[in-house]
C-alpha positions as CSV (number, residue, x, y, z in Angstrom):
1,X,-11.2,6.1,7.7
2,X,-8.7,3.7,6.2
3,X,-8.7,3.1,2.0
4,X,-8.6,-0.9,1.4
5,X,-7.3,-1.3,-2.2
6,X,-7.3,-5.8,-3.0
7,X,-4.5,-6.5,-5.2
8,X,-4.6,-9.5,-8.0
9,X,-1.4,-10.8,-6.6
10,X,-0.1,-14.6,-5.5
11,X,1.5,-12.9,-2.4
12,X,-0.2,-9.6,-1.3
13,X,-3.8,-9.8,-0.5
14,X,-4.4,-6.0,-0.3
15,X,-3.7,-2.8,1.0
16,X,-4.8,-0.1,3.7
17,X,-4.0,3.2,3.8
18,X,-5.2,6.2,6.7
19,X,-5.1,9.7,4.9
20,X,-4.8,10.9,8.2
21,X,-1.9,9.0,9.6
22,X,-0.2,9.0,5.9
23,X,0.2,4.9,6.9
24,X,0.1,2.4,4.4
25,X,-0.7,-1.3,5.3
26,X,0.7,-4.0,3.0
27,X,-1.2,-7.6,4.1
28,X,-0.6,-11.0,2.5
29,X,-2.8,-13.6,1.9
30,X,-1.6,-15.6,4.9
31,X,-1.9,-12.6,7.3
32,X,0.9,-11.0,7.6
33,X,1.0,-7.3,8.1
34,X,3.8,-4.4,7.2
35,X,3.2,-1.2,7.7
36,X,5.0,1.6,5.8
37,X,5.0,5.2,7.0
38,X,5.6,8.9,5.2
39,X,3.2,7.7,2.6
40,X,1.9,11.3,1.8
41,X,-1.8,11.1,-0.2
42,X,-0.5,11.8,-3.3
43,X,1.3,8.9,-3.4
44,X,-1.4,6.7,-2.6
45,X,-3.1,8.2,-5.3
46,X,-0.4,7.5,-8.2
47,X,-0.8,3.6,-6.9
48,X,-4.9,4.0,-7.1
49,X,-4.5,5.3,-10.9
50,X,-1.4,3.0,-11.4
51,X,-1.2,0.3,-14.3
52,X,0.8,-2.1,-13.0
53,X,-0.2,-1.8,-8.7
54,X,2.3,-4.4,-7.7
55,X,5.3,-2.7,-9.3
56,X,4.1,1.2,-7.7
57,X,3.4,-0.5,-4.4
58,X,6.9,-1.8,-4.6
59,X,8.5,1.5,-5.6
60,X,6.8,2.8,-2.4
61,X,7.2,0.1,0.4
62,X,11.4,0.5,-0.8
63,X,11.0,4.4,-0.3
64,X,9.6,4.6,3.1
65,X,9.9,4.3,6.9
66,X,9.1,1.1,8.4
């Protein structure tokens, strides 16, 4: 079951992740799709509880496997 996190952002409309595939789904608001693998739970997790989402999401997408 895929986690859907919306984001208050003029580019990115939200997020997806899947726990079990450890997959994390960046969409914008005109559709687009990237997804970013190796994106362990616990990382997900420090974006969930994260201040500032856009900067922790970025910090992520740069870290992983595409």
């Amino acid at each position: 079951m895929s986690i859907v996190v919306p984001l208050d952002h003029k580019q990115i409309a939200y997020v997806s992740y899947d726990p079990d595939e450890q997959c994390l789904v960046v969409v914008t608001h005109r559709g687009h799709s990237q997804r970013h693998t190796d994106i362990n739970n616990d990382k997900f997790f420090d974006l969930l509880e994260s201040i500032n989402k856009v900067d922790t999401l970025c910090s992520l997408m740069a870290n992983s496997v595409k």
